[in-house]
VOBA-1610 file (N, C-alpha, C; in pm, whole numbers, padded with zeros to 5 digits, always signed):
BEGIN
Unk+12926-09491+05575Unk+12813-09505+05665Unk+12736-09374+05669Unk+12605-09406+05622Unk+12528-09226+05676Unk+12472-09234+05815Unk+12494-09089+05823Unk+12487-09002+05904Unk+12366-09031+06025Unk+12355-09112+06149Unk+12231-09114+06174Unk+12098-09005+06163Unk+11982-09015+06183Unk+11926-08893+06184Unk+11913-08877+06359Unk+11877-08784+06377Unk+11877-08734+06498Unk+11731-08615+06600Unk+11682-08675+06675Unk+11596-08597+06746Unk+11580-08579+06877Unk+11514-08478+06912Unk+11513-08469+07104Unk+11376-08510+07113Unk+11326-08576+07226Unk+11218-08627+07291Unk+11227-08592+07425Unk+11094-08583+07466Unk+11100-08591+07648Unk+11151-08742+07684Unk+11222-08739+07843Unk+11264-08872+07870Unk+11165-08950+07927Unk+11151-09102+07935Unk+11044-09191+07903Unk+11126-09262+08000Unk+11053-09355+08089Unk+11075-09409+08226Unk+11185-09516+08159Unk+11166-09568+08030Unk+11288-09641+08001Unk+11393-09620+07980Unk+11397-09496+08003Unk+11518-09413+07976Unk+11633-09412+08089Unk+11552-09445+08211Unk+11617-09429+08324Unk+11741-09484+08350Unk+11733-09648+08287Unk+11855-09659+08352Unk+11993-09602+08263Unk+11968-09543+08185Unk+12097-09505+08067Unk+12159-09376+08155Unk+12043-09321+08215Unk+12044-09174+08284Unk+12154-09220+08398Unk+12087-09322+08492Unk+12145-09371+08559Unk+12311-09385+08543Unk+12344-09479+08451Unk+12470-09461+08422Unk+12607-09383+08407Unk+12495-09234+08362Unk+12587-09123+08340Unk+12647-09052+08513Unk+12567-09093+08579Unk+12574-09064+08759Unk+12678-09171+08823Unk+12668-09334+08770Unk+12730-09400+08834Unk+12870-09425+08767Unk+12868-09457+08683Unk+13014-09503+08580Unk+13119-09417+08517Unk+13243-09406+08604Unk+13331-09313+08627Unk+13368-09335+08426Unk+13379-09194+08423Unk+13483-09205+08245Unk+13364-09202+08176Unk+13229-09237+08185Unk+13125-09243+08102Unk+13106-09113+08016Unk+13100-08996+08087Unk+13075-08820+08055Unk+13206-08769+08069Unk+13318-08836+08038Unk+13450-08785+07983Unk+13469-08705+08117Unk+13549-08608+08023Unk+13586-08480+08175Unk+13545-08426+08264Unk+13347-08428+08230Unk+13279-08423+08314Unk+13309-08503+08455Unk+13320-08619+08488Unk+13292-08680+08558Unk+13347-08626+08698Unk+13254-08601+08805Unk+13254-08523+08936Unk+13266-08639+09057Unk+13270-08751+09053Unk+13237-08847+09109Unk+13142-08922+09151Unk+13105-09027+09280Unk+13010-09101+09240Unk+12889-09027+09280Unk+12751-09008+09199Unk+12618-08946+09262Unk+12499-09029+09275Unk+12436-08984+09340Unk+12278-09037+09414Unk+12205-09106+09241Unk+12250-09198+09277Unk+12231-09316+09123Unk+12019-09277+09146Unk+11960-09291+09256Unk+11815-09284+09317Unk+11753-09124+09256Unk+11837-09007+09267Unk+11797-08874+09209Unk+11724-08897+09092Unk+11717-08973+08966Unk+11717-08976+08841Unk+11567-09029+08872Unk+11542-09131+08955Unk+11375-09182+08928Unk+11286-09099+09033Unk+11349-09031+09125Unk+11274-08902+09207Unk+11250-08836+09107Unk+11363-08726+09045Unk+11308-08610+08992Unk+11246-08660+08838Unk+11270-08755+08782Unk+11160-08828+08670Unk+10953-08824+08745Unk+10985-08877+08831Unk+10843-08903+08931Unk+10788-08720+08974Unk+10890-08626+08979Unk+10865-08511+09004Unk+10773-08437+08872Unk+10870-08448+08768Unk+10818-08356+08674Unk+10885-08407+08501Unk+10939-08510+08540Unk+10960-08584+08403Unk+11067-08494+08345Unk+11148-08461+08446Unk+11282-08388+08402Unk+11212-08252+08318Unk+11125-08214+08326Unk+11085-08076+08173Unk+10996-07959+08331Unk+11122-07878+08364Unk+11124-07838+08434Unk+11113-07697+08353Unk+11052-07595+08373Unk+11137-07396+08355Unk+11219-07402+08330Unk+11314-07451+08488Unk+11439-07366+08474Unk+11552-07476+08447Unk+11529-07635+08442Unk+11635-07692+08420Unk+11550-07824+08347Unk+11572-07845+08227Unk+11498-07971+08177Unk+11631-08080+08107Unk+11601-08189+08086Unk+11684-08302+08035Unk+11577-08317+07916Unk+11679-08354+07792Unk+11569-08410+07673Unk+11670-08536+07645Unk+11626-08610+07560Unk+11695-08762+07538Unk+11721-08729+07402Unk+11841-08715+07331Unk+11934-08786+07209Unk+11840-08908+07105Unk+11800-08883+07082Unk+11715-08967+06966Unk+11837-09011+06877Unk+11830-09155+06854Unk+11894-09167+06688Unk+11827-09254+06607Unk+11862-09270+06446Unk+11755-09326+06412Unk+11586-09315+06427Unk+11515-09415+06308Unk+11423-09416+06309Unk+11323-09492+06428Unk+11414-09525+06515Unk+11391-09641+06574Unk+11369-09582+06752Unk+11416-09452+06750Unk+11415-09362+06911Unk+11572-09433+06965Unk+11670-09497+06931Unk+11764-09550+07017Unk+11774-09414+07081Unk+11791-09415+07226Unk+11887-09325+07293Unk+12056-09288+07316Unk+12086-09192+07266Unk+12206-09169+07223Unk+12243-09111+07310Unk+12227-09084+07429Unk+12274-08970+07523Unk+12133-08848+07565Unk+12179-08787+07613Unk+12097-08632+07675Unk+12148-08443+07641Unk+12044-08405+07622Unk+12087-08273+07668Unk+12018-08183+07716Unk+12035-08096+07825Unk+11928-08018+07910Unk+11995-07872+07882Unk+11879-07810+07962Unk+11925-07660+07983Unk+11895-07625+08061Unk+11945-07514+08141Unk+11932-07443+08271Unk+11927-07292+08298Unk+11809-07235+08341Unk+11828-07111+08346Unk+11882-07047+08407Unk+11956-06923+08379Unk+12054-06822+08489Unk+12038-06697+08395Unk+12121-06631+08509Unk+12087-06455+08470Unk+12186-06360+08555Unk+12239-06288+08439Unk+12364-06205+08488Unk+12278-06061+08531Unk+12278-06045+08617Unk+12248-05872+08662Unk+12114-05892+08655Unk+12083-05753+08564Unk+11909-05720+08603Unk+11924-05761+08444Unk+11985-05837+08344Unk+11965-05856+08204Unk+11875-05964+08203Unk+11807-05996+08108Unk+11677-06094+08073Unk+11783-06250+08110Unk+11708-06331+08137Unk+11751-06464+08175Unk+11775-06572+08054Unk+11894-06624+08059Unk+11989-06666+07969Unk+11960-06868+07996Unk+11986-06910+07889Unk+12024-07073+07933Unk+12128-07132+07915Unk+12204-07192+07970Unk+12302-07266+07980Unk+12286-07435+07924Unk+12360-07503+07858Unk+12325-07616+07778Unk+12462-07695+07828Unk+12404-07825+07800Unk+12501-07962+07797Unk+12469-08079+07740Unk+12547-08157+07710Unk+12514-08249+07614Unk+12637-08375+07667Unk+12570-08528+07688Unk+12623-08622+07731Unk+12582-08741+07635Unk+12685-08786+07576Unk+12618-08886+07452Unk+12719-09015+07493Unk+12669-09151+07533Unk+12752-09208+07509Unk+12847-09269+07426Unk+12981-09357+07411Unk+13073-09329+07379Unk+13058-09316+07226Unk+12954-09479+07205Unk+12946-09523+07073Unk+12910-09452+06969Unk+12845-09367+07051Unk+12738-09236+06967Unk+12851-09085+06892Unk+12957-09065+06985Unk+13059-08967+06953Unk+13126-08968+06829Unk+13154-08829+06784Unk+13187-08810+06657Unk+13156-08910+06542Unk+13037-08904+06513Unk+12927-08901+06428Unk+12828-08824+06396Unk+12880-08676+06451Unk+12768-08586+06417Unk+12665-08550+06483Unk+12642-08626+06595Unk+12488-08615+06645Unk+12511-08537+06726Unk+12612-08486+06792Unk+12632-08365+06925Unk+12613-08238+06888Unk+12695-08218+06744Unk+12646-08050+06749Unk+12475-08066+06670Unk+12444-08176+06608Unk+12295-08135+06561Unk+12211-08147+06684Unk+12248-08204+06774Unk+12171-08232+06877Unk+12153-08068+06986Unk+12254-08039+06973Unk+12263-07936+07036Unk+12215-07758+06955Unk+12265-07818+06802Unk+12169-07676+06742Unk+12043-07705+06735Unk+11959-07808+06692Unk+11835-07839+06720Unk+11784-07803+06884Unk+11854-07797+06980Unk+11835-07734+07147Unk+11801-07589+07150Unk+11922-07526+07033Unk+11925-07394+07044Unk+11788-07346+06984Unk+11786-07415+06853Unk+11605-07378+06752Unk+11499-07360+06860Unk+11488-07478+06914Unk+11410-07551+06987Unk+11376-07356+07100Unk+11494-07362+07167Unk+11455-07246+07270Unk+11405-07132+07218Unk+11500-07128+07078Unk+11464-06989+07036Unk+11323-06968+07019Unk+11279-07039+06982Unk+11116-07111+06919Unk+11006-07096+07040Unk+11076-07178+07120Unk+10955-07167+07264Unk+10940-07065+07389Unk+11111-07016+07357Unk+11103-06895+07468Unk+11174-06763+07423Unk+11165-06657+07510Unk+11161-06532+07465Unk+11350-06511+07467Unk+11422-06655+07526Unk+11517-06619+07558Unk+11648-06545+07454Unk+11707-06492+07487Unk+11827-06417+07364Unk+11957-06434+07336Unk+11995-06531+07471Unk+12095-06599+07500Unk+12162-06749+07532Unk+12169-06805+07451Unk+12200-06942+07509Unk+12408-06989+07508Unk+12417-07024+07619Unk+12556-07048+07623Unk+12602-07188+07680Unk+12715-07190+07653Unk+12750-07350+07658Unk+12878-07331+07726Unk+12954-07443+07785Unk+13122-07407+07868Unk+13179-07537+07795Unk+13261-07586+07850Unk+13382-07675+07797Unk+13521-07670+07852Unk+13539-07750+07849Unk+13681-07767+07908Unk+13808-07774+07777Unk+13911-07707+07817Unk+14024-07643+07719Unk+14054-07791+07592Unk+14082-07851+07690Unk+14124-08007+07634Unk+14021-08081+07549Unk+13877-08081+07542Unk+13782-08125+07479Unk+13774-08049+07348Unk+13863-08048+07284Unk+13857-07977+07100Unk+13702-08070+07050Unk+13690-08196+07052Unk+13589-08225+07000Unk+13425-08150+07052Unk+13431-08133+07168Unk+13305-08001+07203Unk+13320-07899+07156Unk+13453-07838+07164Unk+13470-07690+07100Unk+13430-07697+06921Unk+13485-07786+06814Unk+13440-07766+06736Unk+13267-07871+06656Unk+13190-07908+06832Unk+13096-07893+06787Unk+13012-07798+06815Unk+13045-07725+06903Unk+12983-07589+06962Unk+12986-07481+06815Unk+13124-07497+06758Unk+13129-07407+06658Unk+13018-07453+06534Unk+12991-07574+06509Unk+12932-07636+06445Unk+12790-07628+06462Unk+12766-07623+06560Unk+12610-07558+06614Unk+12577-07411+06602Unk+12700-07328+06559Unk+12665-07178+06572Unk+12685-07076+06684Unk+12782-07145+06755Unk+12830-07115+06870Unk+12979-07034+06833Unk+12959-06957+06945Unk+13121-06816+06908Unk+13198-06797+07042Unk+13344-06871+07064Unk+13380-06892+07159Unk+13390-06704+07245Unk+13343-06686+07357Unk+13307-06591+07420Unk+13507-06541+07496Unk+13536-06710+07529Unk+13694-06618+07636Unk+13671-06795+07747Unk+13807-06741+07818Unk+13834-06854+07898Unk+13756-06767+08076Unk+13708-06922+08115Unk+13651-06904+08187Unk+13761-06951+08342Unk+13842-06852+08409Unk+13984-06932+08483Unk+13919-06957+08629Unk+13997-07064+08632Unk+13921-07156+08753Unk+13857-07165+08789Unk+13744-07241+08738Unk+13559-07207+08734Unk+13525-07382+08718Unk+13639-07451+08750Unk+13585-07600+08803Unk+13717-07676+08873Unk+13637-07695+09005Unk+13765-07821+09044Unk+13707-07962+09001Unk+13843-08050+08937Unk+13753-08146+08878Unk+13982-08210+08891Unk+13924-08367+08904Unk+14044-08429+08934Unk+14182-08377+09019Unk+14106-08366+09092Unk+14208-08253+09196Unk+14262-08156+09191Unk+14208-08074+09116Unk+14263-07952+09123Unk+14188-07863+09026Unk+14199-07671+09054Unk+14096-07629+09022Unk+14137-07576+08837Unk+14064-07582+08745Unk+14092-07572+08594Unk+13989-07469+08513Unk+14052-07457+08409Unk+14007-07318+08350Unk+13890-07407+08271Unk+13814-07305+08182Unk+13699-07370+08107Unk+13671-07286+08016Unk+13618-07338+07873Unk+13583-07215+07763Unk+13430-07179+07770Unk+13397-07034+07712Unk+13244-07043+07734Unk+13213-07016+07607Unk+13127-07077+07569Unk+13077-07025+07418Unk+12934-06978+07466Unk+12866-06891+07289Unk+12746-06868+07316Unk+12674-06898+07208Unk+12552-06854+07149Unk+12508-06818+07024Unk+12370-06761+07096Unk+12356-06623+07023Unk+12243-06519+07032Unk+12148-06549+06936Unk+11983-06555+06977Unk+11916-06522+06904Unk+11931-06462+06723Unk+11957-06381+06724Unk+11990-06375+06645Unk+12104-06401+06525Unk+12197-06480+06637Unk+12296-06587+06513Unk+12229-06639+06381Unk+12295-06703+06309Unk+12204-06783+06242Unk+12210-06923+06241Unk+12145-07039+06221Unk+12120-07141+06305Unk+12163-07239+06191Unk+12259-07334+06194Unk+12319-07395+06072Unk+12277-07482+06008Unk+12121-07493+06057Unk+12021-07596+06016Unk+12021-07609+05898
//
């Protein structure tokens, strides 16, 4: 089977209810899952600014020639000290879509994408210990595991460590 092709788009009001899903349906976003959320947030902040925010935007998982939606991935800005302001990335694909490739292209195409539009120098990503399939698509995107991040999420009762990866500007981009 080849490889779908893969692109990011802004999200499109039809998009909503897939968005939706990832908020309501426990197990959907794997380890992620925080419990149940404001299913209603998703068509507010769509009506706000169409998710393509500065400091925190959602883009939609393209597959095929056809736009299917394969999932999401956004970024969020933050900033350690007085150092230039960094983005933080995530990526939620549903199930059918997993390991087929489209997560780490989806996600180095994120990284191009920033390097391209903003001045930023840093983009980093986290993960949880147990998710090997994120870790070696992070590596796959050009990402260099940074160190464990210890108890930096409570998530299923109790509080758990997390990995952080990064890739700098000047990495090189495995396009």
């Amino acid at each position: 089977m080849a490889e779908p092709s893969v692109a990011l788009r802004p999200v499109t009001e039809d998009d909503l209810p897939l968005l939706r899903r990832f908020l309501t349906e426990p197990g959907l976003i794997g380890l992620d899952w925080a419990g149940f959320r404001d299913a209603g947030k998703i068509s507010r902040r769509f009506a706000t600014d169409g998710f393509l925010d500065a400091d925190d935007t959602w883009l939609m998982v393209s597959v095929d020639d056809d736009g299917t939606a394969a999932g999401f991935v956004s970024y969020r800005k933050g900033q350690f000290g007085a150092a230039g302001p960094h983005y933080e990335i995530g990526i939620a694909l549903l199930p059918e879509w997993r390991g087929r490739g489209i997560g780490w292209r989806a996600q180095a195409m994120l990284c191009d994408y920033l390097f391209a539009h903003t001045p930023v120098q840093r983009i980093q990503a986290g993960t949880h210990p147990e998710n090997l399939a994120e870790q070696r698509s992070l590596v796959k995107a050009g990402f260099t595991l940074e160190g464990v991040i210890r108890a930096c999420e409570f998530r299923a009762g109790r509080w758990r460590d997390g990995y952080l990866y990064s890739r700098l500007r000047d990495d090189p981009s495995p396009g």
